[in-house]
N, C-alpha and C positions, 0 to 999 in steps of 0.2 A: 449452227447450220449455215452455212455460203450459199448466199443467192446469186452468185455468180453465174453468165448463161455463158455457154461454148459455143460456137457456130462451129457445123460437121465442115468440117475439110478445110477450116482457117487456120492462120499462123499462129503462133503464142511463143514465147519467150521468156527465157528465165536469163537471169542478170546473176553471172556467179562471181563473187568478190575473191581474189587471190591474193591478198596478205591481209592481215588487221588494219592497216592505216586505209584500207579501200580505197586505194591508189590505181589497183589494177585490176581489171576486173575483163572478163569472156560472156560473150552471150550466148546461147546454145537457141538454137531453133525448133520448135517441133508443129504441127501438125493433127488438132483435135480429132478425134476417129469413132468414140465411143463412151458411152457409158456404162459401169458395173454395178451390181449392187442395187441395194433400193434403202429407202428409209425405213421399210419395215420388217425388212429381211434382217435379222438378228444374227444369223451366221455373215452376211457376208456384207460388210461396209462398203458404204456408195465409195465407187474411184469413179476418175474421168482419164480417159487414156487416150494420149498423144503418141504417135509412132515420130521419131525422128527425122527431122528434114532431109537428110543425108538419104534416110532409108527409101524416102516417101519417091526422094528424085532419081535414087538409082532402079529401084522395084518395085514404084509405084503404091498406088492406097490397098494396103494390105487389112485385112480384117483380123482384129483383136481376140485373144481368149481370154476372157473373162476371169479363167482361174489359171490359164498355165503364166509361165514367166518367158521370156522373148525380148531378145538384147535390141530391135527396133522399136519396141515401145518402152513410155514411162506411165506407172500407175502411180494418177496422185490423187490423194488423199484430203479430208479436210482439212488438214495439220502444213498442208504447202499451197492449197486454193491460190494464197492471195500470191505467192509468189508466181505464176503464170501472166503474163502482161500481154493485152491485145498491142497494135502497132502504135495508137497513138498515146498510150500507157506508158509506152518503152520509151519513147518521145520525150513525154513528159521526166521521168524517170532519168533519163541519160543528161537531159540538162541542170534536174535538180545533183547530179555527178558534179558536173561540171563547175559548181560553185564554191 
């Protein structure tokens, strides 16, 4: 269970590696917006949904469905938590890159 907290309407970031030797790598931007799910809800696993910065800048803070699918959001899961980085994470993160 991730005790990770999300602030509604901050940035977060995922760091995507593009060959094995993780020489080159893209960051993607998103936009925390939502929580799904609950912990005691047995049908439906907690997500935390981020809409895309792209989406967020062009059509502004759009509101999540919980169950449908929507190429401006990402629903993530316990299984990718840790990979979302606040700004001074990504910080950290780009200069341990760097070494």
């Amino acid at each position: 269970m991730s005790r990770k907290h999300f602030v509604l309407g901050q940035q977060y970031f995922i760091i995507k590696h593009l060959d094995e030797d993780l020489k080159f790598f893209e960051i993607e931007t998103f936009v925390f917006r939502a929580e799904a799910g609950s912990d005691q809800d047995n049908t439906l696993a907690k997500r935390w949904l981020f809409q895309s910065a792209h989406s967020f800048a062009v059509k502004g803070p759009l509101t999540p469905s919980p169950h449908g699918k929507n190429e401006d959001f990402l629903a993530v899961g316990e299984d990718m938590i840790d990979d979302l980085l606040d700004l001074p994470a990504l910080v950290l993160r780009l200069n341990d890159l760097d070494r």
